[in-house]
C-alpha positions as CSV (number, residue, x, y, z in Angstrom):
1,X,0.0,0.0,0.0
2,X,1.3,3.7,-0.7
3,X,0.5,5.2,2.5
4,X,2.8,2.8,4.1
5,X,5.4,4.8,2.2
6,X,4.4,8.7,3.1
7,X,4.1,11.1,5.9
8,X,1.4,13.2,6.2
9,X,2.2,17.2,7.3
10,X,0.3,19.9,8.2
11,X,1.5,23.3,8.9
12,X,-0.3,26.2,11.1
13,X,0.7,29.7,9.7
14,X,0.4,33.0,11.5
15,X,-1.8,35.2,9.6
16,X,-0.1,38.6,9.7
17,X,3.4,36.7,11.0
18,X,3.8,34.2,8.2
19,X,5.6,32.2,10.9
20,X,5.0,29.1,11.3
21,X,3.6,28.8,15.0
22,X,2.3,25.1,14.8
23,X,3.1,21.8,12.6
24,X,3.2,18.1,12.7
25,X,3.8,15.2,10.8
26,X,2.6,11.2,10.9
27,X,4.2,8.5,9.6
28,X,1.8,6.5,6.9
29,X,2.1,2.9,8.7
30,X,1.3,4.9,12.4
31,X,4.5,4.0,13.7
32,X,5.7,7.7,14.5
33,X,4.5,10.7,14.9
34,X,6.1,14.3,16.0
35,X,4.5,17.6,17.0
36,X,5.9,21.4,17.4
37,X,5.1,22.8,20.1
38,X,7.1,22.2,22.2
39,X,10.4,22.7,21.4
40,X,12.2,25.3,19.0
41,X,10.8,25.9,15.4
42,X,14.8,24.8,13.6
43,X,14.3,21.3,15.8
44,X,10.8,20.4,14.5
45,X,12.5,21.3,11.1
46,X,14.9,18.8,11.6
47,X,12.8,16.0,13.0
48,X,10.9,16.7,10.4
49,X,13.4,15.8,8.0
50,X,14.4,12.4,9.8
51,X,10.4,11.7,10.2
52,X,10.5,11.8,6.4
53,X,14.1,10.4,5.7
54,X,12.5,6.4,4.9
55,X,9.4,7.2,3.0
56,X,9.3,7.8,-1.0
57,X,6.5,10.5,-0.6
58,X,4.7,13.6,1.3
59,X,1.3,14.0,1.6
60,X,-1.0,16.6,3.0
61,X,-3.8,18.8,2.3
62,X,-3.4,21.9,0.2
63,X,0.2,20.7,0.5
64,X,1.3,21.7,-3.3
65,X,0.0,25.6,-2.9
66,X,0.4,26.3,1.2
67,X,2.6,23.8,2.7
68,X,5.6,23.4,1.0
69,X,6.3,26.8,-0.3
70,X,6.1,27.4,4.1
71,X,8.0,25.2,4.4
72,X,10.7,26.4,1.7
73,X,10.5,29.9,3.1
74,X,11.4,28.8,6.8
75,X,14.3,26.1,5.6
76,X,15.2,25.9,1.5
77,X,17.6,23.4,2.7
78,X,15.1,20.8,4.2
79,X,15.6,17.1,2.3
80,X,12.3,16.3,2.6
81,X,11.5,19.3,0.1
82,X,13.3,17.2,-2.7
83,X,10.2,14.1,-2.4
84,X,7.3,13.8,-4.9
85,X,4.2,15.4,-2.9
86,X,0.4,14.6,-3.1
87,X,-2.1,16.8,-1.8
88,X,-5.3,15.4,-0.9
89,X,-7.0,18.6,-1.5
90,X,-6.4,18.3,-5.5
91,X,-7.5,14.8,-5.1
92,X,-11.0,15.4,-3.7
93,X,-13.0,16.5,-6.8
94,X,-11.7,13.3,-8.5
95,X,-12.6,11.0,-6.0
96,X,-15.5,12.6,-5.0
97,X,-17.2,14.4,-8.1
98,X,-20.7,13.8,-7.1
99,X,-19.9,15.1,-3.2
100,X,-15.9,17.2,-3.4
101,X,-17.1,18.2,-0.1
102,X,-16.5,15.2,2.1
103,X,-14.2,15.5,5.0
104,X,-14.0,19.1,3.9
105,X,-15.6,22.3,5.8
106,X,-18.0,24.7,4.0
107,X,-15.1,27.0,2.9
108,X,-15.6,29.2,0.0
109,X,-11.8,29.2,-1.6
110,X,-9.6,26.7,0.2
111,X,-11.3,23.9,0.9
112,X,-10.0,23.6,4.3
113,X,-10.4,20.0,6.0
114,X,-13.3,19.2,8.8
115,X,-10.9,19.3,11.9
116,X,-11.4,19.8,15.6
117,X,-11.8,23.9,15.6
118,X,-8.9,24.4,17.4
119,X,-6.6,23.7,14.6
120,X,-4.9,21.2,15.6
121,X,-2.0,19.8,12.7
122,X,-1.2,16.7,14.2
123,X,-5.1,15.8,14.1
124,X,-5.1,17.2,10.5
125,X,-2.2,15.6,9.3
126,X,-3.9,12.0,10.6
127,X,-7.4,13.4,8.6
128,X,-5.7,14.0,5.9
129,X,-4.4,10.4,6.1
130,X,-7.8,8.8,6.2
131,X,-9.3,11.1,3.3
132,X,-6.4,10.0,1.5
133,X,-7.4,6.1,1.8
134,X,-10.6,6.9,1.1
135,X,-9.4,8.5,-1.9
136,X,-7.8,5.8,-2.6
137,X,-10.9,3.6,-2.6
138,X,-12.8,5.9,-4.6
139,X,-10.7,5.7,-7.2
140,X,-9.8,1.9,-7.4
141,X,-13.9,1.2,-7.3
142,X,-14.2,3.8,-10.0
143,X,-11.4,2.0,-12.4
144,X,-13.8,-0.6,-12.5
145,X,-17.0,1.6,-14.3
146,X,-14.9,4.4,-15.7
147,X,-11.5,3.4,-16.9
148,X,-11.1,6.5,-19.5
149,X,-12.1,9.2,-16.9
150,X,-8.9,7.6,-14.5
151,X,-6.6,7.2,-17.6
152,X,-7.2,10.7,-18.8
153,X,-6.8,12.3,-15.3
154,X,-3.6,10.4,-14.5
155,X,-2.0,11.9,-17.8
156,X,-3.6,15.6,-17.6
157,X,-2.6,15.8,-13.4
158,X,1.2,14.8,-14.0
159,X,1.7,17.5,-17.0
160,X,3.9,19.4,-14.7
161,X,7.1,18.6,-13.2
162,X,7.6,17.8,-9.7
163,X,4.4,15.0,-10.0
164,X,6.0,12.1,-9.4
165,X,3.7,10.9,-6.2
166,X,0.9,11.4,-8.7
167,X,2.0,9.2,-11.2
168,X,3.1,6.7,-9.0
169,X,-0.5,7.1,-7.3
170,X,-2.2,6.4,-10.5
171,X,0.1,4.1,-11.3
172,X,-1.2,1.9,-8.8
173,X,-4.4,2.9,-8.8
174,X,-5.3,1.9,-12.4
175,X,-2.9,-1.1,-12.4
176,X,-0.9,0.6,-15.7
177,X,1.8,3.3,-16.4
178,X,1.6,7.1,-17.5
179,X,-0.7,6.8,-20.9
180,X,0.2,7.9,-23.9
181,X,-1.0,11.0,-25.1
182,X,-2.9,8.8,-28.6
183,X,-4.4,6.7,-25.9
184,X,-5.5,9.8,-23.5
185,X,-7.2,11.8,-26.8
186,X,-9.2,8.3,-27.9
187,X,-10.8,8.1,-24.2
188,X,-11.4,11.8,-24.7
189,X,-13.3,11.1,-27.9
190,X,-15.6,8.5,-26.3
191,X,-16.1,10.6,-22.8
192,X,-17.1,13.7,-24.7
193,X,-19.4,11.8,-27.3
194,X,-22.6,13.0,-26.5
195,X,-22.0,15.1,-23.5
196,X,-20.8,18.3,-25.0
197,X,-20.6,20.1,-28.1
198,X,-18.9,18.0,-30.8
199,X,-16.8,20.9,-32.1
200,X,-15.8,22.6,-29.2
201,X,-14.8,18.8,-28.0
202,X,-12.2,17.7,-30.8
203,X,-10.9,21.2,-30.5
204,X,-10.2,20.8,-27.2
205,X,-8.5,16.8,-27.6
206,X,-6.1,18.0,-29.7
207,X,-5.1,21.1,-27.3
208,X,-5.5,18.7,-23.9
209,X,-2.2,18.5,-22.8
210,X,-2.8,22.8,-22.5
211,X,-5.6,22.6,-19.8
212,X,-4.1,19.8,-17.1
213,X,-5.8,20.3,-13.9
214,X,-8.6,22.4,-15.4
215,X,-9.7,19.8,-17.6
216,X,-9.5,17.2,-15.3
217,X,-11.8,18.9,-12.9
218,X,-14.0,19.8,-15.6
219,X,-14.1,16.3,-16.5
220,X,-15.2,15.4,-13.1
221,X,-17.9,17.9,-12.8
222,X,-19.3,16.4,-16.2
223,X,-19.3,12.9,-15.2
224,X,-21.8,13.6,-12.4
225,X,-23.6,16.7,-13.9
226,X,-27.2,16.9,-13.7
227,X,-27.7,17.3,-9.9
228,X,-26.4,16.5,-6.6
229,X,-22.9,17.6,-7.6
230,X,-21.2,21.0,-8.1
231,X,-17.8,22.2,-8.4
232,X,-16.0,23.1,-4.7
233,X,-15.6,27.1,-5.0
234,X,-12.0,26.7,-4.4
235,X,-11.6,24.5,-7.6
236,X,-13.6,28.3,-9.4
237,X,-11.0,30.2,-7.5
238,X,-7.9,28.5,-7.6
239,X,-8.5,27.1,-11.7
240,X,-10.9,29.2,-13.2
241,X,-10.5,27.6,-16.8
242,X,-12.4,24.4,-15.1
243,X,-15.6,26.7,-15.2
244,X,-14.6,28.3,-18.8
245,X,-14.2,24.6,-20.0
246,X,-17.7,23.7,-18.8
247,X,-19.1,26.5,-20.6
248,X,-17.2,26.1,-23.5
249,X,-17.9,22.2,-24.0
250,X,-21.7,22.5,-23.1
251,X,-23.3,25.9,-22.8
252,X,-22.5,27.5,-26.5
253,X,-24.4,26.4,-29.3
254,X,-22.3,25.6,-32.3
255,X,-24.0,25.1,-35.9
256,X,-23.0,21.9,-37.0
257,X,-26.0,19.7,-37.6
258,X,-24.4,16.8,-36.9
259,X,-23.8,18.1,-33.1
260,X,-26.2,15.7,-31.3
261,X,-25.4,17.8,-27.9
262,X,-26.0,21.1,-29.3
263,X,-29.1,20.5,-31.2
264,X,-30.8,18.2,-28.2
265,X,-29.1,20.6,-25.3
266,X,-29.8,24.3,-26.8
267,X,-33.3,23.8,-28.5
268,X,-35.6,25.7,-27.0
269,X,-38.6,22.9,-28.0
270,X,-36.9,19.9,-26.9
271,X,-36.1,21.4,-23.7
272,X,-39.5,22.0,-22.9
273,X,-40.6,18.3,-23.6
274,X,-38.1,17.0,-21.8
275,X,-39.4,18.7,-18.1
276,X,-42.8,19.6,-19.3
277,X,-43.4,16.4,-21.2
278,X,-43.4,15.4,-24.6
279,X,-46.9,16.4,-24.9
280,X,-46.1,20.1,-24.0
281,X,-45.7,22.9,-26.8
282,X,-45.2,26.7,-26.5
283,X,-48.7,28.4,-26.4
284,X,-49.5,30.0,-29.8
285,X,-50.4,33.3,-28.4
286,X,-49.5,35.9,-27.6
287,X,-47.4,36.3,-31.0
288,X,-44.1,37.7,-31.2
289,X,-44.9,41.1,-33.6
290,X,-41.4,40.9,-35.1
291,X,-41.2,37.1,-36.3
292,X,-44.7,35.8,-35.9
293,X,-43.8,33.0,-33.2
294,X,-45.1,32.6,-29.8
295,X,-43.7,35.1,-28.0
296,X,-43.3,32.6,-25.2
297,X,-40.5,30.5,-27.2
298,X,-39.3,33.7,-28.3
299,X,-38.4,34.7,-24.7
300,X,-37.3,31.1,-23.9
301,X,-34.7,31.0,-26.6
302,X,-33.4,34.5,-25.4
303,X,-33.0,33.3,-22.1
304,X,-31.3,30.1,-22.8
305,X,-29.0,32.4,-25.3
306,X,-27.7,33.9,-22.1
307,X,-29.6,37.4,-23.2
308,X,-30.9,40.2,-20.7
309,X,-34.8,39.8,-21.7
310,X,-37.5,41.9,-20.4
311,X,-40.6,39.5,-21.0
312,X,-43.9,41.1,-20.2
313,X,-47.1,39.2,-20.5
314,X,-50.7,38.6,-19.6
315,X,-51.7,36.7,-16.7
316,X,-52.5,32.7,-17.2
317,X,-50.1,33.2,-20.5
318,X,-47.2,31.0,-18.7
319,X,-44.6,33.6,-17.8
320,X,-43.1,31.1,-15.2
321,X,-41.9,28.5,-17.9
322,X,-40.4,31.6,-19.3
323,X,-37.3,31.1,-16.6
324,X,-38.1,27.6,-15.8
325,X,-37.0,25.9,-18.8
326,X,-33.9,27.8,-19.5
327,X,-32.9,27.9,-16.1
328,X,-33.2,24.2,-15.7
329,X,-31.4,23.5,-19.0
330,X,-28.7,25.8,-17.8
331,X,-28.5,23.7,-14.3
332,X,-27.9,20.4,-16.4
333,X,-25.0,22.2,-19.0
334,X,-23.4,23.5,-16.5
335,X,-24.3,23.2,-12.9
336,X,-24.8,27.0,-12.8
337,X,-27.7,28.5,-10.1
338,X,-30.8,30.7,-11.3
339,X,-32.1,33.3,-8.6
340,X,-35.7,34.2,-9.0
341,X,-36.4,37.2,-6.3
342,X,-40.0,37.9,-5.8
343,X,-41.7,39.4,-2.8
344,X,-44.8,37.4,-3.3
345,X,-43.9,34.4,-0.4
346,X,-47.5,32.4,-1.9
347,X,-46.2,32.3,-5.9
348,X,-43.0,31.1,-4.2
349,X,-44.4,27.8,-2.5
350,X,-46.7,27.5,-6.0
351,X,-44.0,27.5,-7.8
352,X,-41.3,24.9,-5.8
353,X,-45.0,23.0,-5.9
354,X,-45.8,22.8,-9.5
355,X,-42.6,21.4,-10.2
356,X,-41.8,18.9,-7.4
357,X,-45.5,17.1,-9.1
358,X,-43.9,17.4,-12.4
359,X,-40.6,15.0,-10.4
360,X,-38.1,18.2,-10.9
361,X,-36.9,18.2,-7.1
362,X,-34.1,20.8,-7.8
363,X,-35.5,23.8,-6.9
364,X,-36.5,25.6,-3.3
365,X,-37.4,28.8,-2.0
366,X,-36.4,31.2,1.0
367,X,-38.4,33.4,2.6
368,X,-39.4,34.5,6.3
369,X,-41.8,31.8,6.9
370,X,-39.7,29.0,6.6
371,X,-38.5,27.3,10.0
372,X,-34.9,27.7,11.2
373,X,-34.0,24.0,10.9
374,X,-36.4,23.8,7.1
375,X,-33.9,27.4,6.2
376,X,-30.7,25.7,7.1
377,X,-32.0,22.3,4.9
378,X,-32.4,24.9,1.8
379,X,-29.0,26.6,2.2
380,X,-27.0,22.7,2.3
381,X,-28.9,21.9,-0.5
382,X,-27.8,25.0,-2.6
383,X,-24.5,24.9,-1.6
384,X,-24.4,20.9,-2.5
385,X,-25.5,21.8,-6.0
386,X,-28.8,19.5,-4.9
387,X,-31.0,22.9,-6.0
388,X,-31.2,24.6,-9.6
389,X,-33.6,27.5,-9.3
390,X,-33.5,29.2,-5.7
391,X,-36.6,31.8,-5.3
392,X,-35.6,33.9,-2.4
393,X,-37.5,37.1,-1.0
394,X,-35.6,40.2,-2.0
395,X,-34.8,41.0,2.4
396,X,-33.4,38.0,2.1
397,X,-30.5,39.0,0.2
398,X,-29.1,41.2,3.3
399,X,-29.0,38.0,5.3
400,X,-25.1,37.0,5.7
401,X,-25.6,33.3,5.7
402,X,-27.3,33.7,2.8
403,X,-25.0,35.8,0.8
404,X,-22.0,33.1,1.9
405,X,-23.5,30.2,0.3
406,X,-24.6,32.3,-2.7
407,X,-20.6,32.8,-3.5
408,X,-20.2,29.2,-3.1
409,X,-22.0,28.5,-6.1
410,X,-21.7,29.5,-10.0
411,X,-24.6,31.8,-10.5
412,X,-26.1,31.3,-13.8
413,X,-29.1,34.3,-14.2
């Protein structure tokens, strides 16, 4: 096993000091352990270095972006800085595409893990060695149903240099050596077939080797996309092409006819069958003036085009669908979250109503008469990814709690 071959460090990091007040390491196997404080900062350093002297790799969590460079700053001449690394935090949206969140806190950029709240590294550094086997586990079990999405990640993640615990991680995940890049682009081919836009796709194959991370977390995202899963904020933050990706590979029409995504994904008609039913049609009136179709498709297709629309219309003519459909079809390309604000608190419940009968479970509203425990059930599941159209009271927008889990998620319209 590889974490017999590792030790696991975490670092605590004055915020205004940069010093290093606090770190700790763990052997893989269990069999030692060290802890600063007590002692002097240079001999924690050192046992440090002996602590890691026998193994073949370093692991932690954010170790690549907050860890090591620490670690560098307070002694460039450590020996342990020379190992491969592998940082469980870059692992977690791979292993865990359909929940990036587990073992992790509700942090909006760094995806910090769920530790005791005192900060305690050696605790941290022993977390961070259970995520990592169940990372580990993950991944194995998912070999077995999606051998492409593991070979492709294991070539775009060890791009860089300095990877070497990565490769030898995926190595022995997947049972096979670093792929070849002809090998990654023909498991490209089949994972895109279908679930993005055909051009944008086999543009993107033949410039993979570009996008590394980025397209590996994109990747992820898609695999589970469609509810219950959203991309960890940090991942926005830290690799903002992941989210450009998405919205290249599924949320921009191209014109090829051929383009089974495009044509199914971005039609304003099929879109409505598919939650509506296939019975369903735009209502023929009112009439758009300017090109003679129902003015309720013509606001649909505006919407779904990503254009500011002002759509003004009897009542009992089906405004709601207006937002529904496009909003929903947005959720599905690309995980994004559509805001409705209304002060009516009875349309609200109408609305979350009308389409829970219709078996469309990802949407919920917020608004003052909701309970304290029923609020805090709405807020997990938006910051899941579980909901797809929030309608929310416009006071409710001055609520903090609110406004936190609102950054955590891609907002769409």
């Amino acid at each position: 096993m590889m974490v017999m071959s590792l030790v696991s460090i975490d670092l605590e990091v004055g915020c205004e000091s940069g010093r290093i007040h606090r770190l700790a390491g763990v052997h893989g196997d269990g069999s030692a352990s060290l802890a600063f404080p007590p002692g002097k900062l240079p001999g924690a350093l050192d046992a440090l270095d002996r602590l890691a002297d026998g193994v073949a790799f370093l692991l932690g969590h954010n170790l690549i972006a907050f860890d090591l460079p620490q670690l560098r700053a307070a002694q460039p001449n450590l020996r342990l800085l020379g190992k491969p690394a592998i940082d469980t935090l870059r692992l977690n949206p791979l292993a865990f595409p359909r929940n990036p969140y587990h073992h992790l806190v509700k942090h909006y950029q760094d995806g910090a893990l769920l530790g005791n709240r005192r900060n305690d590294p050696l605790l941290d550094a022993k977390l961070a060695l259970q995520v990592f086997t169940d990372q580990c586990a993950s991944l194995k079990a998912m070999q077995e149903v999606s051998p492409d999405l593991l070979l492709t990640w294991h070539w775009l993640t060890t791009q860089d240099h300095g990877t070497g615990g990565l490769d030898h991680f995926f190595t022995e995940v997947r049972g096979a050596g670093r792929p070849y890049a002809s090998q990654v682009r023909a498991a490209l081919t089949r994972l895109l077939d279908n679930t993005a836009c055909a051009e944008v796709g086999a543009d993107i194959i033949l410039k993979a080797e570009q996008f590394s991370w980025a397209l590996a977390y994109a990747l992820a995202w898609m695999s589970v996309a469609g509810g219950n899963s959203v991309m960890p904020p940090w991942v926005r933050h830290q690799f903002p092409e992941a989210g450009r990706l998405i919205r290249a590979l599924r949320d921009r029409p191209c014109s090829s006819p051929g383009c089974v995504w495009c044509r199914r994904e971005h039609d304003a008609l099929t879109q409505l069958k598919l939650w509506y039913g296939r019975d369903y049609d735009f209502r023929p009136e009112p009439v758009d003036a300017a090109s003679g179709l129902p003015l309720q498709r013509v606001i649909v297709e505006a919407a779904m085009r990503g254009e500011h629309a002002l759509g003004i219309l009897p009542t009992g003519t089906g405004k709601s669908l207006c937002y529904q459909v496009p909003a929903l079809s947005r959720f599905v390309r690309t995980g994004a979250l559509s805001i409705v604000i209304s002060p009516l608190v009875a349309l609200m419940e109408d609305q979350v109503k009308g389409l829970r009968e219709r078996g469309i479970e990802g949407c919920a509203a917020i608004n003052g008469l909701l309970s304290m425990p029923e609020r805090a059930d709405v807020l997990e599941r938006v910051r899941l990814g579980d909901i797809g159209i929030l309608l929310i009271a416009p006071e409710q927008l001055r609520n903090k709690s609110v406004r936190k889990v609102l950054a955590q998620r891609e907002i769409g319209a």
